[in-house]
mmCIF file of the C-alpha atoms, coordinates in Angstrom:
data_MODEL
# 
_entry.id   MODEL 
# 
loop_
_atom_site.group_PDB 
_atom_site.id 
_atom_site.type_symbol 
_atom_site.label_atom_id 
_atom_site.label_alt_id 
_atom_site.label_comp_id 
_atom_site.label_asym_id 
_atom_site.label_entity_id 
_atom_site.label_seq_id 
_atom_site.pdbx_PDB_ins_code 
_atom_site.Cartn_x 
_atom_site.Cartn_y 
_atom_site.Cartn_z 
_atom_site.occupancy 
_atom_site.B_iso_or_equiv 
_atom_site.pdbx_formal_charge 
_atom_site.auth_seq_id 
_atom_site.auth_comp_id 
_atom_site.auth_asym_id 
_atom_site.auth_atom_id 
_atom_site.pdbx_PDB_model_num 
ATOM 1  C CA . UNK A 1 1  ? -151.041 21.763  69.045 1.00 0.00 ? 1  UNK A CA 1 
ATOM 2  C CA . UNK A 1 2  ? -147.334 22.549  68.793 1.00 0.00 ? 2  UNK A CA 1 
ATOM 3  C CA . UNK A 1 3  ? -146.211 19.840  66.840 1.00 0.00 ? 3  UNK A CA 1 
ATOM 4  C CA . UNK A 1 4  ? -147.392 18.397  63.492 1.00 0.00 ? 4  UNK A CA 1 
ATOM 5  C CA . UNK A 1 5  ? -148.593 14.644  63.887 1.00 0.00 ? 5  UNK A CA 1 
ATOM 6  C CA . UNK A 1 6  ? -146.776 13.828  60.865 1.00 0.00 ? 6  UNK A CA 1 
ATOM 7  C CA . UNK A 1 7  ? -143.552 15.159  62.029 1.00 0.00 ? 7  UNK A CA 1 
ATOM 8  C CA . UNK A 1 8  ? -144.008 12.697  65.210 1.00 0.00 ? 8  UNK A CA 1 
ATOM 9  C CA . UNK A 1 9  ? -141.293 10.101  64.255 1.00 0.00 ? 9  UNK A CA 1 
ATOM 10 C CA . UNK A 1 10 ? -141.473 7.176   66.418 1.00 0.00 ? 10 UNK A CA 1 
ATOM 11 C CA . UNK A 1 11 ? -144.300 4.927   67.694 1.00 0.00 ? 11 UNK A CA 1 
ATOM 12 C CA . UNK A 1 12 ? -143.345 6.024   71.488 1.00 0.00 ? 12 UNK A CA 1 
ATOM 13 C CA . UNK A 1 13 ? -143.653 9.354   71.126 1.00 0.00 ? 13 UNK A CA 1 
ATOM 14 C CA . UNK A 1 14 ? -146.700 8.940   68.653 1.00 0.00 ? 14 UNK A CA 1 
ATOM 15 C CA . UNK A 1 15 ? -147.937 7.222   72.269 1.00 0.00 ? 15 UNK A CA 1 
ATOM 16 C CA . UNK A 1 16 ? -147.314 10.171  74.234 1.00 0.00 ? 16 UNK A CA 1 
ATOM 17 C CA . UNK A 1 17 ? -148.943 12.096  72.048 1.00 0.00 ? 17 UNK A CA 1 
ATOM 18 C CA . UNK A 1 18 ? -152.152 9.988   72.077 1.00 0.00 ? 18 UNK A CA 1 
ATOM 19 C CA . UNK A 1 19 ? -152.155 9.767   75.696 1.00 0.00 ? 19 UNK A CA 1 
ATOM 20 C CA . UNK A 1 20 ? -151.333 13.566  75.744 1.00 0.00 ? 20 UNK A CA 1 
ATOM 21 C CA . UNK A 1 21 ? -154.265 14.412  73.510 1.00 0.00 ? 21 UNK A CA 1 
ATOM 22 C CA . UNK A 1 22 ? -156.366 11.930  75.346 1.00 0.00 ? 22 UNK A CA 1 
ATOM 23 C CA . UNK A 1 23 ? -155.988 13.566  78.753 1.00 0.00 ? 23 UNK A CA 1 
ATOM 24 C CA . UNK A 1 24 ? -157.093 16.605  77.103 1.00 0.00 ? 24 UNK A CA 1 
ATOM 25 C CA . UNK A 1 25 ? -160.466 15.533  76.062 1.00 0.00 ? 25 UNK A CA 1 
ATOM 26 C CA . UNK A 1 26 ? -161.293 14.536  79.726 1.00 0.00 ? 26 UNK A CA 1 
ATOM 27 C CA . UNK A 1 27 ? -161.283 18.630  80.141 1.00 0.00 ? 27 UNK A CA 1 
ATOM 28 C CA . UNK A 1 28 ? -165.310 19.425  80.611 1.00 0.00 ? 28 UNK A CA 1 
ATOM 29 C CA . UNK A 1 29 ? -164.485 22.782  79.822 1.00 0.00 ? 29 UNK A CA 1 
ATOM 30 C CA . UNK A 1 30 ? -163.094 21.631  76.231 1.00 0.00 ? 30 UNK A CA 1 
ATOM 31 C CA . UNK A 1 31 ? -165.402 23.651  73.840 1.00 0.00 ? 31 UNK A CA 1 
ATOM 32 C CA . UNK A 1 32 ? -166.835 20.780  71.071 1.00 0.00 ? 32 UNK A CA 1 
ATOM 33 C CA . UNK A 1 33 ? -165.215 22.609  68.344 1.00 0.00 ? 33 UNK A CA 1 
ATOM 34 C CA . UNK A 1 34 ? -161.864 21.916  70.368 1.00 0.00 ? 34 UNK A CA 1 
ATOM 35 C CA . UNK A 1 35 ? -162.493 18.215  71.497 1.00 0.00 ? 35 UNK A CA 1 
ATOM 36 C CA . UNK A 1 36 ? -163.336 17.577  67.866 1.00 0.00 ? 36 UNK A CA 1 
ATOM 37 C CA . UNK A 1 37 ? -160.299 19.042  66.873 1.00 0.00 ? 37 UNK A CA 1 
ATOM 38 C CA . UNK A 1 38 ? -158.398 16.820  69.142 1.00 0.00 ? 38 UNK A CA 1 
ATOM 39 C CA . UNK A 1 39 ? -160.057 13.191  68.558 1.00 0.00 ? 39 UNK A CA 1 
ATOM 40 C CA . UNK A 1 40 ? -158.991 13.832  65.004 1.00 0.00 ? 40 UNK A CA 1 
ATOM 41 C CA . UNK A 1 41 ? -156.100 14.353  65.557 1.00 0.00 ? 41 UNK A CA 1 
ATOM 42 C CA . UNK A 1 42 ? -156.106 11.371  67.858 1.00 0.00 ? 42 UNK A CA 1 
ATOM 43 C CA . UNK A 1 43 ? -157.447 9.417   65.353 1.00 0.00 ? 43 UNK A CA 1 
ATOM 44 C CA . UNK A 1 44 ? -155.271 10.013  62.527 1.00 0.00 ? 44 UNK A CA 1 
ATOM 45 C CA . UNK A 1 45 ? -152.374 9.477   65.426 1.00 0.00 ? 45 UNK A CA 1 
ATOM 46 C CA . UNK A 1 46 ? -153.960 5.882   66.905 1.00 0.00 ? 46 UNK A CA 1 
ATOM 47 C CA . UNK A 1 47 ? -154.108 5.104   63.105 1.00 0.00 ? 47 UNK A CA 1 
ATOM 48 C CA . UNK A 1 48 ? -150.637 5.684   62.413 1.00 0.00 ? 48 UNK A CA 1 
ATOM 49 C CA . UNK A 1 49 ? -149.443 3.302   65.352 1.00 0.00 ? 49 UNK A CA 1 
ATOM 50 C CA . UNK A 1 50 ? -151.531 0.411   64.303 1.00 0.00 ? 50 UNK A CA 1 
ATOM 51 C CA . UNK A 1 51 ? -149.803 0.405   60.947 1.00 0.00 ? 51 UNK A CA 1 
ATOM 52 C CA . UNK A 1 52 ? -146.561 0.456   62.656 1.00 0.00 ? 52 UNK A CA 1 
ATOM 53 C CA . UNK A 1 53 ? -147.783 -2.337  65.406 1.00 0.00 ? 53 UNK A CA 1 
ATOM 54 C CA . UNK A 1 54 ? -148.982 -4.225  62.487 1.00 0.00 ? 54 UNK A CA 1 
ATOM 55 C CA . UNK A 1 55 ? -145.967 -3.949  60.308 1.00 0.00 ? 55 UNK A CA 1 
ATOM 56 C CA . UNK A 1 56 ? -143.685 -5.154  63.402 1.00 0.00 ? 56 UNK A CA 1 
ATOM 57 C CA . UNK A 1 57 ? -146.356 -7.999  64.313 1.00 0.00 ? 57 UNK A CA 1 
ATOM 58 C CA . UNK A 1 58 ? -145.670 -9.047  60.238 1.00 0.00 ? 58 UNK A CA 1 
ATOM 59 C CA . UNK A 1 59 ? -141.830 -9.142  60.820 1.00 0.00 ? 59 UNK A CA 1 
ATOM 60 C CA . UNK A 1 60 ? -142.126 -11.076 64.003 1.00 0.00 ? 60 UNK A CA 1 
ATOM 61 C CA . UNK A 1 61 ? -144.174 -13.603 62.195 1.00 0.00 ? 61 UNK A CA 1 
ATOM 62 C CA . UNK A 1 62 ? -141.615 -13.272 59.477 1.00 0.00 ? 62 UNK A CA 1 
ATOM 63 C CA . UNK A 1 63 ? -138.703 -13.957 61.499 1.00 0.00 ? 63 UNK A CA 1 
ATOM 64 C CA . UNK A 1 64 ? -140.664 -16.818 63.617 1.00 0.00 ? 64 UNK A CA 1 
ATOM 65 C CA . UNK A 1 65 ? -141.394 -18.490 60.629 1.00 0.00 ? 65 UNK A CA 1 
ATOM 66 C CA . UNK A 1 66 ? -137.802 -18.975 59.065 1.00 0.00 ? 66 UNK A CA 1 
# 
């Protein structure tokens, strides 16, 4: 993985990444060790964009609500 998931700074490339990372689990040649590896790191990444989808969602409502 070249870069860090925490250095990924916005939620579109955070996407890429996820749909990056998710095209390489469909790999049947992917050892487990390696497609372990990965979901992690797509988890910890899908995590990250829900907190930012939810923290926009909360502003909308915000701002819908004045």
């Amino acid at each position: 993985m070249s870069e860090k998931i925490d250095e990924i700074e916005s939620f579109e490339d955070k996407v890429k990444k996820l749909e990056s990372l998710l095209e390489k689990l469909k790999d049947e040649n992917l050892s487990l060790e390696k497609s372990v590896e990965i979901y992690k790191e797509a988890l910890s990444l899908l995590k990250q964009t829900s907190k930012i989808l939810d923290k926009a969602k909360l502003e909308i409502t915000e701002i819908s609500d004045e």
